[in-house]
C-alpha positions as CSV (number, residue, x, y, z in Angstrom):
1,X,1.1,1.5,4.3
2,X,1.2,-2.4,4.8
3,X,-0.1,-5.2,3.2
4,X,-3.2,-5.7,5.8
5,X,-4.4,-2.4,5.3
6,X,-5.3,-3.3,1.5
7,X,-7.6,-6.4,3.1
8,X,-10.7,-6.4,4.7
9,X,-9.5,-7.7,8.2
10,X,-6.0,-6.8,9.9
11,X,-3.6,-9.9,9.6
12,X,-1.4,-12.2,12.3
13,X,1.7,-12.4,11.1
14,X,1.2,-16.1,10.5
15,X,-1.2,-15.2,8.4
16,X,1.1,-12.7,6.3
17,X,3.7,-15.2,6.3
18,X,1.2,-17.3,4.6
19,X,0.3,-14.6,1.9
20,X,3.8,-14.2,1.2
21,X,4.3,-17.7,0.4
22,X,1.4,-18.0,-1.8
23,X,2.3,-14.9,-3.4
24,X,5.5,-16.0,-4.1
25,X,4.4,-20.1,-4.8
26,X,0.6,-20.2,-5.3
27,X,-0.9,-22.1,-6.1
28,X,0.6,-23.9,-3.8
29,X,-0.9,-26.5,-1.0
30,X,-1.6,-26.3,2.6
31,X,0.5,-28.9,3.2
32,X,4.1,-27.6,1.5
33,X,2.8,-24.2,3.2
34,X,2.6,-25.9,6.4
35,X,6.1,-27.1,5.9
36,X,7.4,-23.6,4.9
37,X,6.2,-22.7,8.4
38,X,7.6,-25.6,10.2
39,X,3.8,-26.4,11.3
40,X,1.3,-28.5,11.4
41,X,-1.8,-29.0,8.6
42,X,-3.9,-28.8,11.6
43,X,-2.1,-25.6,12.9
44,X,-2.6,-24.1,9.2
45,X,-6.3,-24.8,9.0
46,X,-8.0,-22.3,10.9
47,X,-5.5,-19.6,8.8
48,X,-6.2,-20.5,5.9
49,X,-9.9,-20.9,6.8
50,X,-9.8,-17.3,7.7
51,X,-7.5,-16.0,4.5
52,X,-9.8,-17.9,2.3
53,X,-13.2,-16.8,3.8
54,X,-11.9,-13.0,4.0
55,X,-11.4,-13.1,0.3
56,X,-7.9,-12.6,0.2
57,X,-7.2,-16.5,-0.8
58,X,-8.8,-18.6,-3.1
59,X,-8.9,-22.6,-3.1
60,X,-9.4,-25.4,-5.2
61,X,-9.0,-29.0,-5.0
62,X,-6.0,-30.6,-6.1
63,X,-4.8,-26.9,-7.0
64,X,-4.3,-25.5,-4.1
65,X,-4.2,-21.8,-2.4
66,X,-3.4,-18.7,-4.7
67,X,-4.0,-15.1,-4.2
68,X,-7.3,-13.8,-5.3
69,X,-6.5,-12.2,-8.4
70,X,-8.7,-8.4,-7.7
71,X,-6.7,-9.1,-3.6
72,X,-2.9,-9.9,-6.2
73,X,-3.4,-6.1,-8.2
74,X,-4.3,-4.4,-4.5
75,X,-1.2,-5.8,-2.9
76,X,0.8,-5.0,-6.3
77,X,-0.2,-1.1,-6.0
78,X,1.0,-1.6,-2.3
79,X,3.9,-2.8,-3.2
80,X,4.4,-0.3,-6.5
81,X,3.6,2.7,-4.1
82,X,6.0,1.9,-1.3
83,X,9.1,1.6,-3.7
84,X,12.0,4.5,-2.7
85,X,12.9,6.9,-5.1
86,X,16.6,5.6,-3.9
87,X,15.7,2.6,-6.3
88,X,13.8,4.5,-9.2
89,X,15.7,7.7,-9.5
90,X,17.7,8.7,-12.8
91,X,20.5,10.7,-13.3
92,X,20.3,14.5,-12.9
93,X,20.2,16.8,-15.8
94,X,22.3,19.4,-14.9
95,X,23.6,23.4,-15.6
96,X,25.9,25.9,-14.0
97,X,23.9,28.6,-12.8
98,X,25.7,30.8,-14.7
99,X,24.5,29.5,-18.2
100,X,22.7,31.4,-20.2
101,X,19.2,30.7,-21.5
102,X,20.2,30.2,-24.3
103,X,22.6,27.2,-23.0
104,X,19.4,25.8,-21.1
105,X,17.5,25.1,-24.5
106,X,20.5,23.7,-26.0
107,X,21.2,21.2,-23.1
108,X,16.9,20.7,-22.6
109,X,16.8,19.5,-26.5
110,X,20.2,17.2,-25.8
111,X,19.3,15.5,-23.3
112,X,15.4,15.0,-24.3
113,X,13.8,16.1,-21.0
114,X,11.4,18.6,-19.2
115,X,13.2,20.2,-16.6
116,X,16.9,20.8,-15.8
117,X,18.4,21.8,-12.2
118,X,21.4,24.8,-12.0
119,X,23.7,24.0,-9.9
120,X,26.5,26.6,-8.0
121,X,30.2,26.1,-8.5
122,X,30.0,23.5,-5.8
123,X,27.3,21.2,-7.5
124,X,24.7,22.4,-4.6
125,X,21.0,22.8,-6.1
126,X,20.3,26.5,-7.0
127,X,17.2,26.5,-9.2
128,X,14.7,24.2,-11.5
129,X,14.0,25.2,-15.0
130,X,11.2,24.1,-16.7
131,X,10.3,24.3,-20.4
132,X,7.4,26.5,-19.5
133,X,10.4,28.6,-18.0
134,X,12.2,28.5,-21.1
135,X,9.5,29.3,-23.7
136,X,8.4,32.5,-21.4
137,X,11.7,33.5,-21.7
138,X,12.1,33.5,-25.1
139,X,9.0,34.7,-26.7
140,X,9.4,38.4,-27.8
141,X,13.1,38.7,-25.8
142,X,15.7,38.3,-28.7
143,X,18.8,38.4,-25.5
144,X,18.5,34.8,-24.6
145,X,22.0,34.5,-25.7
146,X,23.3,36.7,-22.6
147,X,20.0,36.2,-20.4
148,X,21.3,34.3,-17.3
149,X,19.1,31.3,-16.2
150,X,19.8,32.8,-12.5
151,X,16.6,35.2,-13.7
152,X,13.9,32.9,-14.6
153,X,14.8,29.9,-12.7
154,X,13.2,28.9,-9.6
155,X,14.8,29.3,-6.2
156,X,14.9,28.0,-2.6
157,X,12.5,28.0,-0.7
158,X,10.4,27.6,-3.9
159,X,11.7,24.4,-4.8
160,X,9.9,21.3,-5.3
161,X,12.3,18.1,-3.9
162,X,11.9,15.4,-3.0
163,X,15.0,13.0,-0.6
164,X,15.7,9.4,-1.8
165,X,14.3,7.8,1.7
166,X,10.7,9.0,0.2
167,X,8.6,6.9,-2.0
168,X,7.0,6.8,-5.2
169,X,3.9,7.7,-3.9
170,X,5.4,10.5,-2.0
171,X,6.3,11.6,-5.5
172,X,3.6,11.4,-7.0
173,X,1.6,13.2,-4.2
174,X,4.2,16.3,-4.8
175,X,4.0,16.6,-8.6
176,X,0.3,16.6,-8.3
177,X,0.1,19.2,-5.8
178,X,2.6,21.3,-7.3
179,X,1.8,20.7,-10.4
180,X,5.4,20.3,-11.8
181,X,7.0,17.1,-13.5
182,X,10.0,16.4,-12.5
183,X,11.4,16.5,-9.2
184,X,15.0,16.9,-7.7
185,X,16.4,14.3,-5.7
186,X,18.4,15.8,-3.0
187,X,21.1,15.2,0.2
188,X,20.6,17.7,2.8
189,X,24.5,19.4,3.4
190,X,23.3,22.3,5.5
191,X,20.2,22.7,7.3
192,X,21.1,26.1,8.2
193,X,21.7,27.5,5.0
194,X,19.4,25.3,2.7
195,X,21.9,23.4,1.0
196,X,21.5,20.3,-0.9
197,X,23.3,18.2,-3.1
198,X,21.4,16.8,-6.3
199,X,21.6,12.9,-6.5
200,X,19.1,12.2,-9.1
201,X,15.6,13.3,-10.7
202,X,11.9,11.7,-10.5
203,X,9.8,12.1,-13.2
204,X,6.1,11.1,-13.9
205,X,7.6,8.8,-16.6
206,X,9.8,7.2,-13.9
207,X,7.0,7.1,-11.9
208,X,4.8,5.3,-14.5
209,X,7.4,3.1,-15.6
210,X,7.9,1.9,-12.4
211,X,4.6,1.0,-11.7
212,X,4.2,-0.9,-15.1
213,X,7.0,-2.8,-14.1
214,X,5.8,-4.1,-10.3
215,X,2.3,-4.4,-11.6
216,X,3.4,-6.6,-14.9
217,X,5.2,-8.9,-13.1
């Protein structure tokens, strides 16, 4: 998605290099914008005309351009949706595959989260365990000392990921439609043999945070 699809006509690229220097200056004047550009105020005019009339820039005298503020929050959500998970992701939770479910609400309660990933002896994704996972398990089973995680975990192809090229949006989308809240950032080792390496996690808290952050700033 790209900044002229949040405004009401499609953009020059003059005229989105002028919205990125008012976004970044405003309020700032047509003539230091002019000079940003290396053009004329004459040059500028019918841009700014446009920008101005369209809604996406407002003007006053002796102030100068800025961005209309309801036009500022649009491009903001752009700009909060397109992030990468490369940039937002935090570090993996962790467990051997062989752990027991027991070890799985130890390490859960540790580490303060929601979900935790089991890894094979070669750190390659093998399953996601949820609380919701956990508590099934334990209610009415008095074995979750010697009850291996490898039985109530989740496995390929069932696996919710998501890669760190996709963006928050992209993680959002998933978590909604698979209802889950926390997703797996993975490498791709082996196409073949559906093997991935876990880099990271996304969870609807990193995914709020984030936007808090672009959209307070």
């Amino acid at each position: 998605m790209k900044y002229e699809e949040v405004c009401s006509i499609k953009l020059s690229k003059r005229q989105e290099a002028i919205m990125e220097i008012v976004r970044k200056s405003g309020p700032i004047t047509g003539k230091r914008i002019a000079e940003q550009l290396s053009l004329s105020r004459a040059a500028l005019r019918p841009d700014l005309a446009i920008l101005t009339m369209a809604g996406n820039l407002e003007a006053r005298p002796r102030v100068g351009y800025f961005i209309n503020k309801d036009m500022r929050t649009s491009f903001q959500s752009v700009q909060a949706a397109r992030q990468k998970v490369s940039e937002y992701k935090a570090h993996p939770i962790v467990i051997q595959k062989s752990a027991t479910v027991y070890d799985a609400i130890v390490q859960l309660f540790l580490e303060d989260v929601g979900t935790i990933y089991a890894v094979d002896e070669n750190g390659h994704l093998a399953g996601v365990i949820s609380r919701k996972d956990l508590l099934r398990a334990t209610l009415g089973n008095k074995n979750h000392e010697e009850l291996p995680i490898s039985i109530i975990m989740t496995r390929m192809p069932n696996i919710v990921m998501i890669e760190q090229g996709e963006t928050l949006l992209d993680a959002a989308k998933k978590m909604i439609d698979f209802q889950v809240d926390s997703l797996p950032v993975v490498k791709e080792i082996d196409k073949g043999t559906h093997t991935y390496a876990v880099l990271g996690r996304i969870t609807k808290t990193t995914i709020t945070k984030a936007y808090l952050e672009i959209l307070g700033q």
